[in-house]
C-alpha positions in Angstrom: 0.0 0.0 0.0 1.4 3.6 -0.9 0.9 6.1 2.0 0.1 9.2 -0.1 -1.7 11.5 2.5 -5.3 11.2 0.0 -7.0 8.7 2.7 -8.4 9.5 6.2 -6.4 6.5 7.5 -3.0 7.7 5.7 -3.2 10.9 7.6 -4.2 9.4 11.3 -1.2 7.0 10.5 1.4 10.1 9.6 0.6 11.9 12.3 1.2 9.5 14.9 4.2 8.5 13.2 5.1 12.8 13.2 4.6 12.9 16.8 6.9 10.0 18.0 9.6 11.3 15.5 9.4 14.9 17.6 9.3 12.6 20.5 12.7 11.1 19.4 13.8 14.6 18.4 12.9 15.3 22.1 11.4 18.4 19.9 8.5 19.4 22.5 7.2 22.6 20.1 6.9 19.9 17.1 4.6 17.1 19.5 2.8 19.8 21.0 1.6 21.0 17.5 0.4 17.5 16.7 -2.0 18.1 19.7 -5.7 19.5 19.4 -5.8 22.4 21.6 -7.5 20.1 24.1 -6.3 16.9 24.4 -7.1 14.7 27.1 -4.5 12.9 28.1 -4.3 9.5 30.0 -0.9 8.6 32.0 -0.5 5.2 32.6 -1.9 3.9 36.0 -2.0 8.5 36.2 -4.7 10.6 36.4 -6.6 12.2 33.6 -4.9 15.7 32.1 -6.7 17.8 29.6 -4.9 20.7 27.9 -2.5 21.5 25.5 -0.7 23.4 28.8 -1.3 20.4 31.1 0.8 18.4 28.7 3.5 20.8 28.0 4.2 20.7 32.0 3.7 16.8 31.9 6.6 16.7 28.8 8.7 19.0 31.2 8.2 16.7 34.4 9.5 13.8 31.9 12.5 15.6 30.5 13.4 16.4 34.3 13.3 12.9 35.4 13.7 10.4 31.3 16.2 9.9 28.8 14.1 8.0 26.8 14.3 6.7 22.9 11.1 4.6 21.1 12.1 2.4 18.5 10.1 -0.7 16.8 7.2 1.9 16.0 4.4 0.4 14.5 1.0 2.3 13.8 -2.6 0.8 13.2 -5.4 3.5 12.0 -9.1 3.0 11.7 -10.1 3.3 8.1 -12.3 6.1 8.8 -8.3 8.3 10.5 -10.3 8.9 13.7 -8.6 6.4 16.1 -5.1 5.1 15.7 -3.2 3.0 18.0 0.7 2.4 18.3 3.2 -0.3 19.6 6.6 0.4 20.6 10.0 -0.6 22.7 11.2 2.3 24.7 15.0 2.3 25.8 15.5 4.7 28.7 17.6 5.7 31.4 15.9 7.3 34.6 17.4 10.6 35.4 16.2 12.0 38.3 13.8 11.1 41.5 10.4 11.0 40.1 7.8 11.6 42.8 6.7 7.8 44.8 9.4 6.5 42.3 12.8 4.5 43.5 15.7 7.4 43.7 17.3 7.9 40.4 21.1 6.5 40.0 20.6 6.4 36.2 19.4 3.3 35.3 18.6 2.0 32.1 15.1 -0.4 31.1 13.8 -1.5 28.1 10.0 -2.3 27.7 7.1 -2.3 24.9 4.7 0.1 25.3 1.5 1.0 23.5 -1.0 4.1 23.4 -4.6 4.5 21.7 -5.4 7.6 19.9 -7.9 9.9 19.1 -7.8 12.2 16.3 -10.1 15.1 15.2 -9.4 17.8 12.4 -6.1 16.6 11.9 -5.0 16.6 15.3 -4.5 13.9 17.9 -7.2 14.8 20.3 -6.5 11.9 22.7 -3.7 9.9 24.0 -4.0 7.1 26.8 -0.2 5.4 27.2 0.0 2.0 28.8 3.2 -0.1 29.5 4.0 -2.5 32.3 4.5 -0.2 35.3 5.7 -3.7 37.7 7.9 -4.2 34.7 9.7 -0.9 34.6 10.2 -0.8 38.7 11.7 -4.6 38.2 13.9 -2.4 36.5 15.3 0.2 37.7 15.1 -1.1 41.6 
C-alpha cells in the first residue's frame, strides 16, 4: 500500500508517526503542535490531564526525570483516521527522583509500550499510554 496523504487513515497514521519522530527529536514545540488544543491525556496507572498546557508541563516533568528513545514503531489506524493505535519498545535511562518512584542512580530499562489515539481535524485529540509499570520498577530497583 502507498501512503500518499489522500485517505483519512494515511493521515491518522502520519501523524502518529510525526509525533513519536518529535518525540525522538525530544522536539516538545513539534509534539505539542500535533495536539488539538484540548487533548485529554491518559498517564499510565495516572490521572486524567486535559490541555495543551497540562501536557506541555507533563513533557517538562518527563525531561526532568527520562532519557528516553522509542524504536520498533508500528502504527494501526481506523479506516475512517479517527482512532489510531501504536506499539513500541522504549529504551531509557531514569534521570532524576520522580515523585513515589525508586531514587534515580541512572538506570537503564527497556519495555514495549503502547498508546490509543484519538484524532479530530487533523490533530490527535487523545492519547491514553500503557506499558508494564511492575515491569519498569523490576527495573530500575
Amino acid at each position: 500500500m502507498k501512503i500518499d496523504g489522500t485517505r483519512r487513515n494515511d493521515r491518522a497514521t502520519e501523524l502518529v508517526l510525526a509525533y513519536y519522530s518529535a518525540f525522538n527529536r525530544g522536539d516538545w514545540n513539534a509534539m505539542l503542535e500535533c495536539l488539538d488544543d484540548h487533548v485529554v491525556h491518559d498517564l499510565n496507572q495516572g490521572p486524567r490531564e486535559t490541555g495543551r498546557a497540562q501536557f506541555a508541563a507533563f513533557l517538562q516533568r518527563m525531561a526532568a526525570s527520562y532519557r528516553e528513545k522509542l524504536s520498533d514503531i508500528v502504527v494501526m489506524s481506523s479506516p475512517d483516521g479517527t482512532r489510531a493505535a501504536a506499539e513500541y519498545v522504549v529504551d531509557g535511562e531514569y534521570l532524576a527522583d520522580d515523585a513515589g518512584l525508586p531514587k534515580a542512580r541512572g538506570q537503564k530499562y527497556q519495555l514495549p509500550g503502547g498508546a490509543f489515539f484519538e484524532v479530530r481535524n487533523g490533530r490527535i485529540a487523545r492519547v491514553s499510554n500503557y506499558y508494564n509499570l511492575q515491569e519498569w520498577l523490576a527495573q530500575v530497583s
